[in-house]
N, C-alpha and C positions, 0 to 999 in steps of 0.2 A: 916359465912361470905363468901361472892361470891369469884370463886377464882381471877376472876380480880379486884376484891375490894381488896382483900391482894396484888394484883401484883403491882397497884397506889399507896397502902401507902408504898410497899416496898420501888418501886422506886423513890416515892419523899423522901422516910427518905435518902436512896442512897444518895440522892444530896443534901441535907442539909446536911448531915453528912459531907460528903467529903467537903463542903463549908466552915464547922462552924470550922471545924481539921485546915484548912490553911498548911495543910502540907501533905505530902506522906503520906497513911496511909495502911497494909499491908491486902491481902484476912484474917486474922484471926483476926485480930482486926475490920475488917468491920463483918466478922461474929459474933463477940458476941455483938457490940454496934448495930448494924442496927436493926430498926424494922424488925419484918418476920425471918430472917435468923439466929436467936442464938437456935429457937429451930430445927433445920435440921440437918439432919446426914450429915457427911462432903463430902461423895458426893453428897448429893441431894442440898449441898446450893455449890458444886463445880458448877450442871449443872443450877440451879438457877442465879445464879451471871454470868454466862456466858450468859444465855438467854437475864437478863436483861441490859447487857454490849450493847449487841447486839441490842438490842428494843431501847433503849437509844443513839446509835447510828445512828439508822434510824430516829431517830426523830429533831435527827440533834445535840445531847448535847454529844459532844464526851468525855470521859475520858481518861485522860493521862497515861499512863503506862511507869513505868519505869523498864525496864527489867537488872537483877542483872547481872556482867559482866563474860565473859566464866571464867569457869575457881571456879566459886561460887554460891554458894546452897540459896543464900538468897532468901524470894520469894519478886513475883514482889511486888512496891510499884504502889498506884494509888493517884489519885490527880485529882480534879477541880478546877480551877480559876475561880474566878467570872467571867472574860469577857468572859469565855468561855463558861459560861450560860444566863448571863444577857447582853439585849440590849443597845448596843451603843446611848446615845441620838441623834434625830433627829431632828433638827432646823425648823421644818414645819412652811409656813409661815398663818395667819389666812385663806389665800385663800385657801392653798392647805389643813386644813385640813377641809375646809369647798368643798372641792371639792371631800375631801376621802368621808366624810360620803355621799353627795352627789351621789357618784357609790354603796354604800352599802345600801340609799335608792332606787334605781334603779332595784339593782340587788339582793335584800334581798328577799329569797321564791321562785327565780326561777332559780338563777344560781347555777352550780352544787357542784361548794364550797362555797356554800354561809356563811356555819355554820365557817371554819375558816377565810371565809373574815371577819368578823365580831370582831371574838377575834383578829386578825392582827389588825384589828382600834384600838380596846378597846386596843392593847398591844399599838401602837406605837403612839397613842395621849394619852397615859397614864397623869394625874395629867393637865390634860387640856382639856376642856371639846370640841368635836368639833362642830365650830359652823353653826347655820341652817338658811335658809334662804336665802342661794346662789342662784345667778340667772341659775347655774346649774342645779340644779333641773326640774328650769319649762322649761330650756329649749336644752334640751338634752332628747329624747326617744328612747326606745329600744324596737323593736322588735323582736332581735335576742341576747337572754341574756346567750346562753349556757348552757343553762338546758340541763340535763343527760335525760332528753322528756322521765320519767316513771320508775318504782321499778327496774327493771330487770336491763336497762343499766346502772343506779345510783347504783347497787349492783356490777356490773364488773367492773365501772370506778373508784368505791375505794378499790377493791381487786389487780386490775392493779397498781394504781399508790403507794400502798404499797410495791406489788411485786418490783417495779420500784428501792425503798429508800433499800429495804431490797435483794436488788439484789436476786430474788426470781425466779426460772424458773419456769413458767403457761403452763396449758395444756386448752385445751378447742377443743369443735366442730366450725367446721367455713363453712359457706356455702362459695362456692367461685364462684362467677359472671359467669367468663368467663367460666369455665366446668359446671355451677350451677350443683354443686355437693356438700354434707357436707363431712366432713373429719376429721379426728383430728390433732390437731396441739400443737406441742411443741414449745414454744417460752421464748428465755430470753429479756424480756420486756426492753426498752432502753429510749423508749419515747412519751409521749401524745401530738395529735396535733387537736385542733379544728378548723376546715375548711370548709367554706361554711354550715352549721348549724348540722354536726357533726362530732365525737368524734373517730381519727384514734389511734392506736397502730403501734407505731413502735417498731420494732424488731427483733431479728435471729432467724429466721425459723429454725430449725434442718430438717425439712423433705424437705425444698429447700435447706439449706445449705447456706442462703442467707438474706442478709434485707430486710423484706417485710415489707408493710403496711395493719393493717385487720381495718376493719369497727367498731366499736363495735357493732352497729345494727342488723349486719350476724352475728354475733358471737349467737351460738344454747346452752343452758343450762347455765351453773354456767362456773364461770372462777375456776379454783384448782389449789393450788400448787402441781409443781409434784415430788418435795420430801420433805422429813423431815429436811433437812440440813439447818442451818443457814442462806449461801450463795450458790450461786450455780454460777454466773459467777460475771465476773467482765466488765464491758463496756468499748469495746477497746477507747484508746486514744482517736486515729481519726476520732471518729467519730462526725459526725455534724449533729447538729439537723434541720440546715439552709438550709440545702440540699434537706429537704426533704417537706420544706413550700414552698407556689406558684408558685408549680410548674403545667405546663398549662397539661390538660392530653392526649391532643395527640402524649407528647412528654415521658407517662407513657411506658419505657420499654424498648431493645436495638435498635437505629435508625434502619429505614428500608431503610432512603432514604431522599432527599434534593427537598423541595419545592418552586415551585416559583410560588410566587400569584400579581397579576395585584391591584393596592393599586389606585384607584380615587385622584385626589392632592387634595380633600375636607376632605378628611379623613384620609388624612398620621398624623398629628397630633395626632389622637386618637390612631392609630397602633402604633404608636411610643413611644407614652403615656405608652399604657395596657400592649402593646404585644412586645415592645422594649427588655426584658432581655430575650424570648426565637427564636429572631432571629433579622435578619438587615432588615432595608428598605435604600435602595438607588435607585434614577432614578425611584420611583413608581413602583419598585416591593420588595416585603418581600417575604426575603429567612428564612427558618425554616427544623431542622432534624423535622422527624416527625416517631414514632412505631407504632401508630395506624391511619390505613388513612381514616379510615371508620371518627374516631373523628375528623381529621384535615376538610374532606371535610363539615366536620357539621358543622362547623365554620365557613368556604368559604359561605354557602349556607344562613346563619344566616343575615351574614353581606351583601350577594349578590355579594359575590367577584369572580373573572374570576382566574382559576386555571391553568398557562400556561405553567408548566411544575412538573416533570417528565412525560414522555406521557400516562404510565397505571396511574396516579392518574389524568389524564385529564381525561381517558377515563373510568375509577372510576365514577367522580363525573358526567360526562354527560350521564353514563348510569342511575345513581340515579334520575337525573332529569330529565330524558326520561318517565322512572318509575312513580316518582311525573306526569305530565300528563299524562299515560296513565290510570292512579288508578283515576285521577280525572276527568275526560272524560264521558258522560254520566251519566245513576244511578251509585248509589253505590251501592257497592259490597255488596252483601247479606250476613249473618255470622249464623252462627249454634250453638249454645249452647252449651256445654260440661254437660254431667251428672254429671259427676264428678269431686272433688271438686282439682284446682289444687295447691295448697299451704297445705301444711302440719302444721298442729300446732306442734309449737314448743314446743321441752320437757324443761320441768321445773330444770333438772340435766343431766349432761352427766355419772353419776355414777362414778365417778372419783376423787371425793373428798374426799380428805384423814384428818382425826382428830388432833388434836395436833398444830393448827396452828393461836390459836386466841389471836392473838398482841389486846396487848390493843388499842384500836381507839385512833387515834392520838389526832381528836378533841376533844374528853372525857378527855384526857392528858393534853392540850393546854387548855381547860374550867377551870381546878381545878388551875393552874396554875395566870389563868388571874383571877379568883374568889379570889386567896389569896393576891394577888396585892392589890384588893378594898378590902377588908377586914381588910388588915394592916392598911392600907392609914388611911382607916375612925378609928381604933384605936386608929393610932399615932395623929389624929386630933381629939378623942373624940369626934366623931359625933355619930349618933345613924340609920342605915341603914334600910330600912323597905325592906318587901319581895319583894313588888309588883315592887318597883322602880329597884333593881337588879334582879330580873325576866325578867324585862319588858328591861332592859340594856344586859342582857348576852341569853335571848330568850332563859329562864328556866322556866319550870314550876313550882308550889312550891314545890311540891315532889321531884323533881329531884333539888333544891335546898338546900334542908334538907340533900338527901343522901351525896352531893358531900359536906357542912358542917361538917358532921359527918367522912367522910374522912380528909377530914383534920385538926380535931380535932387531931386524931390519929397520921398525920405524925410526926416523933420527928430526935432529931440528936444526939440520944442515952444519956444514964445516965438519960431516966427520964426527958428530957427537950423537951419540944411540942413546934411545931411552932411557930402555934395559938391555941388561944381558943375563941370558939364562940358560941351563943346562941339563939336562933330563940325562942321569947318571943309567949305567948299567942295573944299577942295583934298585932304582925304581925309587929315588928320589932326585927331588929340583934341587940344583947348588944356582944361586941367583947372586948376582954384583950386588955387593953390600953397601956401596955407592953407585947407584944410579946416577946417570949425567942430568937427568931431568925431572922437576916435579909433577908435570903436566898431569901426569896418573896417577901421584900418590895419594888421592884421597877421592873419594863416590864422585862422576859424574853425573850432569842433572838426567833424570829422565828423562830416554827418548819417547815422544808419545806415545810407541806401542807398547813402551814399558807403564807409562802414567795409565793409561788406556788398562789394560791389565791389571793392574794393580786397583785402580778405583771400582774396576767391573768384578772383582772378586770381593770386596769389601761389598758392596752393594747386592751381592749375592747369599753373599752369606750374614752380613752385618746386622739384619733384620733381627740377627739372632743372639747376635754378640755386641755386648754396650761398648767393649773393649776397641772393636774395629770399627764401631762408629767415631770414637774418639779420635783412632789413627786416624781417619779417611781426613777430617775435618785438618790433624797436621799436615798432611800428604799435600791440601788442596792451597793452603796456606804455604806452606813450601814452593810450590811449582807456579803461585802465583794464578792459574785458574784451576777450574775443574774440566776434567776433561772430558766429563759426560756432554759438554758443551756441544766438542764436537770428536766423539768418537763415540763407544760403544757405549751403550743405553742397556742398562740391565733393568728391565720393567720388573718389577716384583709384582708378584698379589697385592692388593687392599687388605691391612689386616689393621686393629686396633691397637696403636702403641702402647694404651695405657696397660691393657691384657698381654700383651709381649713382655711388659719391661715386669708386671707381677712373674707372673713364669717365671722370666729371669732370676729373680732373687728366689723363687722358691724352689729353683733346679739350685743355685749353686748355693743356695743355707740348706738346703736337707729340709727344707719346710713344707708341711704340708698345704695342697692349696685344694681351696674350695671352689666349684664352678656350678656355673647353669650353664646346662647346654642342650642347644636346642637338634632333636634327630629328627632329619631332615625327611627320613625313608619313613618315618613313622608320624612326623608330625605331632610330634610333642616332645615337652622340654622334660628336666629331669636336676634334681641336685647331688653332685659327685662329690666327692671327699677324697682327695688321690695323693699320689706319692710321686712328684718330675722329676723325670729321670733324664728329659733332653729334649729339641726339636728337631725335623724332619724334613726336607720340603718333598714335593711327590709335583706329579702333571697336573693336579689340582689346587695345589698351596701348599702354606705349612701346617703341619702338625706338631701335638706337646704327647710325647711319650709316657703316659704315666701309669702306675701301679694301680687300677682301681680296687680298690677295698673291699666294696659289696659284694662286687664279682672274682674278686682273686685272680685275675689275669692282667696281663698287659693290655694295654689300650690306646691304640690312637685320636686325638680326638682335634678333629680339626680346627684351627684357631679361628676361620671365620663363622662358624656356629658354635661359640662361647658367648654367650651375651652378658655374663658376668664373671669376676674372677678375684677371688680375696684369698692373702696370704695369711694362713693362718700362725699363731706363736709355738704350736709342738711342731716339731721335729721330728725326722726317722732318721733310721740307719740305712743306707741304700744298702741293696740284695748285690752280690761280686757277682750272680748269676744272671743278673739284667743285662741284656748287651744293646742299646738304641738301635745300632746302626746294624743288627745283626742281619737283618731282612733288606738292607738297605737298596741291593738289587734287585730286589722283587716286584712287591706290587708298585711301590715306591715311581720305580720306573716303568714296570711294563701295562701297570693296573688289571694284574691278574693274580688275586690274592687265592690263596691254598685254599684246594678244597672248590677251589670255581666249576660250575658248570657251563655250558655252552650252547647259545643260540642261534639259529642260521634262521636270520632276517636278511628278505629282499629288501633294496634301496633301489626307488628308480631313478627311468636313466635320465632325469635331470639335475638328479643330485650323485649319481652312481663314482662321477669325476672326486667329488671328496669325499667320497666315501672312501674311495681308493687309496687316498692320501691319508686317512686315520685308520683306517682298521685290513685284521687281514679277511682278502678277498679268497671265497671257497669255490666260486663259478660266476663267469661269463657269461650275462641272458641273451637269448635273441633282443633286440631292440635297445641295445645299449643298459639295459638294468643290472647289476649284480647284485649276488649273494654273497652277505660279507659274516663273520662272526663275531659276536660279543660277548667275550665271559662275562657273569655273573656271581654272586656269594644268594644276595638273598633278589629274590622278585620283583621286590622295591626299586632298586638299581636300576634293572632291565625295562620297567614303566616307563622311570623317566627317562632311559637314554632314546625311548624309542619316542615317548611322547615331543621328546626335543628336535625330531625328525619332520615334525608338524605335519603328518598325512604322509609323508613323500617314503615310510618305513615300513614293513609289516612280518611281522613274526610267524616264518613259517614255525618251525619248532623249536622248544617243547610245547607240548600242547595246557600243559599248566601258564605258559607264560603267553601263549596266547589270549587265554581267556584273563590274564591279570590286566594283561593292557585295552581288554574288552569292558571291563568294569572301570578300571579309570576313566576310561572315554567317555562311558555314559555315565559318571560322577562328573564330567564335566560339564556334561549337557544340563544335567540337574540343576547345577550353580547357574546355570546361566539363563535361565526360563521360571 
């Protein structure tokens, strides 16, 4: 037998046993009744029972320990309460759990927990089936579902967020931007935050001495623990995981200096809106600290803002823009090819990895678990289970359906008394004991963190959009007794206005028309819409409200964070069967290359060439470290600002129309500014 097959049925007989006793039971009495451990020498089930104390731990089913008083040799007693294994009911109402399954059709096969969002439904709508059919579904799309985007990162972001549960200090190689240098780094992992469409580590550096945050993307070979030790720190008190989501990045690192930027009275709204928690606007100008000025002036240059004080960050951005025209002034700049190739592939190990360290997978743990739920269930109700329908329920193959049966055939709570017994017929159905010896699994266990983790980072993902799974999130959190965004994954959303969200809402799912101002951002003026919501969106730059524009007779996307207003009007429509929200959902959504795009090949030099690398695709190689990378475009406007936000360090070999656009913007900003 595997030996993590022995380590599952050890430690479920563990927690039957301790469940079915109802009372303190002592390490020598768990040694002779426990499956596993009656035949081990007394220290090999001394460091056994400690390992599995510890794995049992992280998984979030703590055992009690009652330690004997000074003074007396007795050993310790241990003990589980049921409620300190089994989940608290949860009063879901048919909306919300027709809103759960809802995000777990959305985000099943692409998001990065997908496998425990899945058991968290199946645990926490347990004995009630959820129902389908929600106008959820068709109208709600995701283009940004938090996939781990490939093997490599999906293998370090669940060695990470183990290390995390099992307070585990990780070593790994990290390239790092600003010196683009690799290095090694030690880190006690503290917390995941998904942001902007990916996947950061926080944590204490030992080679800064300090909280940083790494990419997992940079991150070069395998993550390793870097010892054998159980624990290796503890996560100070004060730490806040709050601190370290949206936050704007030019304000990444120790202030340099205090900004004052000239705010248009058309636009202080929006500033006030986005950009209000990382400085003030008053009198039409926004004050902001700022550590990096190069990124503050990208952002001046994006929006076309006038920067009128401190005088070196005037005199910053107006040599950048002097730059921006004289790079785009006549031909372009001719570029030379590099022989040689400049990105290294990445090694598959940092050699680093040390043996002895394979926890059983939580979801493997958390499967056998919600498997023996339905398996009682349909016992104590004398149904008859067939493979395909709990295959096709817990997204098992039959093989791997058989194994994890055969596990739990096994588990027992000592003397010879087995949980369950079950039996996978010829004919492709389970025949299961219609008396079970044990109740230990008759009803939802609590969530293990990777399941609560899961479960709240998918509500928070999508929730924004749905009133329904914000309801649930708030039972969930209630239930489990914290929130787990505390200390797991952090799903950062955009900044968007509730009060404009929650209109939407009602006027996607009454069929009601809604009225907006919305300001176009490429054009620099606002406009009054009359539309028809059909659903929302989210994409690599926020969400969107899908709606039927009227004037124009077409579908429209219209971004929710340039709506500066939004009233439900009392008529109604009939929505179009021909509308489909999510039909495009792959497209620009994700890739931000909408139909119809054309194509620019802009140099980036080589002091920015390193992320440039990292966002867009690369067409060539320069002598001296620059490349030539591409940017679709639909209209011109785009193409300005993507290059004006490059602040000098961009220039548009072709097309030659899009040269001379970003030549006129440049000297619109000289105007403004003189």
């Amino acid at each position: 037998m595997a030996k993590d097959t022995e380590k599952l049925i050890r430690q479920l007989s563990l927690i039957s046993y301790l469940m079915a006793e109802r009372r303190p039971v002592t390490a020598t009495e768990i040694r002779r009744d426990v499956e596993g451990y009656s035949d081990m020498t007394e220290d090999a089930f001394a460091r056994r029972f400690y390992a599995d104390r510890a794995e049992l731990d992280a998984l979030g089913i703590h055992l009690s320990v009652d330690k004997p008083a000074d003074g007396f040799s007795e050993q310790e007693n241990y003990s589980l309460a049921p409620e300190a294994f089994h989940l608290p009911p949860i009063a879901f109402t048919d909306a919300e759990r027709a809103a759960l399954q809802a995000a777990l059709t959305l985000l099943d096969g692409e998001f990065a927990y997908a496998e425990p969002l899945r058991l968290a439904l199946q645990q926490i709508t347990w004995g009630r089936p959820s129902p389908l059919g929600s106008d959820s579904r068709q109208t709600i799309g995701l283009g940004i579902t938090a996939s781990a985007g490939g093997g490599e990162t999906s293998a370090r972001l669940a060695k990470i967020d183990t290390a995390i549960y099992r307070r585990k200090r990780i070593e790994f190689e990290y390239h790092t931007m600003g010196r683009d240098a690799t290095e090694q780094r030690k880190v006690d992992p503290y917390h995941l935050l998904f942001e902007g469409g990916q996947f950061y580590l926080v944590g204490y550096s030992h080679e800064r001495k300090a909280v940083r945050e790494f990419r997992l993307s940079r991150i070069r070979g395998k993550v390793a623990y870097a010892t054998k030790a159980e624990h290796d720190f503890q996560r100070p008190e004060d730490f806040d995981p709050r601190v370290y989501a949206n936050r704007i990045p030019w304000q990444l690192g120790d202030p340099v200096g205090n900004a004052e930027i000239e705010i248009p009275e058309n636009l202080e709204w929006y500033i006030e809106r986005q950009y209000g928690d990382y400085g003030t606007l008053s009198n039409g100008v926004y004050r902001t600290d700022y550590s990096i000025p190069r990124l503050l002036v990208s952002w001046a240059l994006e929006f076309g803002l006038r920067i009128v004080g401190p005088a070196e960050l005037v005199e910053d951005a107006r040599g950048r823009v002097d730059k921006l025209i004289e790079d785009h002034r006549g031909e372009a700049p001719a570029v030379v090819p590099t022989r040689a190739p400049a990105v290294p592939v990445p090694v598959e190990s940092n050699g680093r990895s040390r043996g002895g360290d394979a926890a059983i997978r939580p979801e493997r743990f958390a499967r056998l678990v919600t498997l023996a739920t339905v398996l009682i269930a349909a016992g104590k109700a004398g149904e008859t289970l067939l493979v395909n329908d709990v295959c096709e329920q817990l997204q098992l193959s039959p093989t791997e359906l058989r194994e994890d049966i055969a596990v739990l055939n096994v588990v027992n709570f000592g003397g010879g008394a087995y949980v369950i017994y079950a039996e996978v017929k010829p004919t492709g159905e389970i025949e299961v004991d219609p008396e079970p010896y044990s109740d230990t699994f008759d009803r939802p266990a609590r969530l293990l963190p990777i399941e609560a983790k899961a479960l709240v980072a998918a509500i928070d993902l999508i929730g924004l959009a749905q009133a329904d799974l914000r309801s649930a999130r708030e039972k969930v959190v209630d239930a489990l007794g914290f929130d787990p965004v505390e200390e797991g994954l952090h799903i950062v959303s955009p900044k968007v206005d509730d009060d404009i969200m929650h209109r939407a809402e009602i006027a996607i799912q009454e069929h009601r028309l809604l009225e907006l101002e919305y300001w176009t951002q490429s054009q620099d003026r606002y406009s009054e819409r009359v539309v028809e919501p059909y659903g929302r969106i989210n994409s690599r730059e926020g969400w969107y409200i899908a709606a039927w524009d009227r004037s124009r007779e077409r579908l429209i996307h219209f971004r929710l964070d340039r709506i500066k207003r939004a009233r439900v009007l009392d008529e109604t429509f009939v929505p179009s069967a021909d509308l489909d929200v999510a039909a495009d959902i792959g497209g620009w959504p994700r890739t931000g290359r909408i139909g119809g795009s054309r194509s620019a090949r802009v140099l980036v030099g080589a002091e920015q060439a390193r992320w440039a690398r990292e966002q867009r695709p690369v067409l060539t190689e320069v002598e001296g470290g620059a490349v030539v990378v591409e940017i679709t475009f639909k209209g011109l406007d785009f193409l300005v600002r993507e290059v004006l936000k490059e602040a000098g360090d961009a220039v548009v070999l072709e097309p030659a129309d899009a040269r001379e656009a970003v030549l006129e913007a440049a000297e619109k900003l000289v105007a403004r500014t003189t």
